[in-house]
N, C-alpha and C positions, 0 to 999 in steps of 0.2 A: 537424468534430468539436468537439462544446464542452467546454470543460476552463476551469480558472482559471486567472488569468492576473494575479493580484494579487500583494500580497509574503507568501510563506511565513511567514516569520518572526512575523508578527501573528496567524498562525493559532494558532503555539505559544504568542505570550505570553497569549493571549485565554483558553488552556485553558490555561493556569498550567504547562505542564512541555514536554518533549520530546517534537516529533512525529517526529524526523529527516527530516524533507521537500525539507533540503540535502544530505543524504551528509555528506561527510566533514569538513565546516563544523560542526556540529552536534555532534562530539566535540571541538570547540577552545573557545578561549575567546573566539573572535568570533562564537559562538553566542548568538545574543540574547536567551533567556533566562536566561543567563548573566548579560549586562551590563544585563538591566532586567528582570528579576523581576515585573515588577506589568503589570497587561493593558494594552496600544495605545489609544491617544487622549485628548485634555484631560484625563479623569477618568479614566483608568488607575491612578490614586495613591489615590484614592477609597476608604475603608471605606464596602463594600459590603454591601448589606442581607443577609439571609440569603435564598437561592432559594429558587421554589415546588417542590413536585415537577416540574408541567411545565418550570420552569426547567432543574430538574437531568436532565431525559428530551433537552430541547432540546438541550442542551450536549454531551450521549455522540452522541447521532447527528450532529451535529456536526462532533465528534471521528474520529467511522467518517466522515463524508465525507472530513476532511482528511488522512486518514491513507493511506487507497486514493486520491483524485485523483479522488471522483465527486461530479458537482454533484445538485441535489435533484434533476429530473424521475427520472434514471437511478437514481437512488439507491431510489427509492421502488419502481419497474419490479421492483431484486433482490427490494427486499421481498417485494412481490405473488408474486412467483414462489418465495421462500422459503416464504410462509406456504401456497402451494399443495402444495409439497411434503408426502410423508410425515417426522415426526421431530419436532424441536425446532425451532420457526420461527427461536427464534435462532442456531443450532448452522447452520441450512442458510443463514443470513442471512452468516454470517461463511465458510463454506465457497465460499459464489458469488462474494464476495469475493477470495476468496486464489485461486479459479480464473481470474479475472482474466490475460490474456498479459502483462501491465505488470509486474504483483505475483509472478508467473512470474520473469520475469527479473530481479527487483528481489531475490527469492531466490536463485536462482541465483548471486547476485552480478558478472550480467554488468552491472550499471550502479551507480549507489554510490546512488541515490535511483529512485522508481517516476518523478517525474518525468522523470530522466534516460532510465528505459528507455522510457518513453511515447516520449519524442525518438527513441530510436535505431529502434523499432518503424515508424514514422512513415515515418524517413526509408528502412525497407527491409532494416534488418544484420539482421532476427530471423526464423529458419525455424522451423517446426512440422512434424514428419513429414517434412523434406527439402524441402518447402515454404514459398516467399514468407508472409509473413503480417503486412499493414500495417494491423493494426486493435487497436489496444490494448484493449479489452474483449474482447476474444478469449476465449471461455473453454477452457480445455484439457481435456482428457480423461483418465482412468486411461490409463496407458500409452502418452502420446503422447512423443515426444522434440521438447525446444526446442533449438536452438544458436542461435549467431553463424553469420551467412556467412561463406563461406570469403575471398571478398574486403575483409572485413571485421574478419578478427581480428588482421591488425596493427596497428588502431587499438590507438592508444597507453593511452588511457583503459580502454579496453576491457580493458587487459593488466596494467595496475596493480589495475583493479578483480576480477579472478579471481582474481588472485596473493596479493590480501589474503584475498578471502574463501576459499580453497582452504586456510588456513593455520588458518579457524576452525569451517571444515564449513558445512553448510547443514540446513534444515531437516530434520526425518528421513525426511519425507513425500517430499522430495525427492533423487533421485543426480546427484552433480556430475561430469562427468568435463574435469578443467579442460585436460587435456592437448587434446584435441578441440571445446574450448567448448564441451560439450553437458550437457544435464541430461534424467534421465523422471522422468516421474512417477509413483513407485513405489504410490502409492494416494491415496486419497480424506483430508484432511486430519481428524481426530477436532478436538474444539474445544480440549484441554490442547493439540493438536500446532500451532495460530497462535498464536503471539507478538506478539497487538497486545494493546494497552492499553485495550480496548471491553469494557464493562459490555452484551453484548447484548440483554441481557432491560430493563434501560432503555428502548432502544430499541425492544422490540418493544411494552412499556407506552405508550409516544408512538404508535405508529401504532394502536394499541387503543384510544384514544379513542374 
């Protein structure tokens, strides 16, 4: 499976703010856009010309990769099959996204980053329907239930990380039942109801070229 495998932390400084791609790193002050503000390498410090549009198009999609954990070939595949869709190419672009198994779990709060629940996916802790399911692109369905395995949910991590997010709710689109480790999905995500940081019609102007 290809995934990146570089350091997080330059993804954020490079787009100038918070992607949280660390968990619970990324609220402290050894968050690295914190302690250096200005973009990764020699000329990070650099006053920087002003971008073209394509610049500013390149940057948000970008952004949408480092935010979900998808490299370009995959990245492009949602597209094509967003733009297949009936609706808003970009509406269905960000919805394929958050149906994602990763971004599943990364909601539900059973991992403190998509990173992390990619891992826990991987190595096996994550069901779908009562079912194994080791494929992080996984896409979920109305109505399907994810949990933690049962052999599973005394991980430690695992128990801090529900515990916090059980204290702040979860998406609305999403039910959490934290006693059971499980969450369904109550519907189909509208684009007010994702909480990322993506400009998608950006995005769908870069691949309209």
């Amino acid at each position: 499976m290809a995934t990146y495998h570089g350091p997080r932390c330059k993804l954020c400084r490079r787009q100038g703010m918070k992607l949280f791609l660390k968990g619970q790193r990324c609220s402290t002050d050894k968050c690295a856009v914190e302690r250096r503000s200005y973009g990764p390498g020699q000329h990070g410090q650099r006053r920087r010309r002003r971008p073209s549009d394509y610049g500013i198009q390149l940057k948000e999609k970008q952004k949408a990769r480092a935010i979900y954990g998808v490299l370009e070939r995959q990245f492009k595949r949602y597209y094509k099959e967003a733009d297949r869709q009936k609706g808003v190419t970009g509406e269905n672009l960000m919805r394929l996204l958050e149906r994602r198994l990763d971004n599943i779990v990364y909601r539900l709060g059973f991992a403190a980053s998509r990173s992390a629940a990619r891992e826990m996916i991987i190595h096996g802790h994550i069901e779908v329907n009562g079912r194994k399911v080791d494929i992080p692109s996984y896409l979920v369905k109305l109505g399907d239930e994810v949990g933690v395995r049962e052999r599973s949910q005394s991980n430690l991590e695992v128990r801090m990380s529900v515990d916090a997010k059980s204290g702040v709710g979860t998406v609305e689109w999403l039910e959490l039942d934290p006693k059971n480790f499980k969450g369904r999905i109550l519907e189909m995500p509208s684009r007010d109801q994702i909480p990322s940081p993506v400009n998608e019609q950006l995005i769908v102007n870069f691949y309209s070229r």
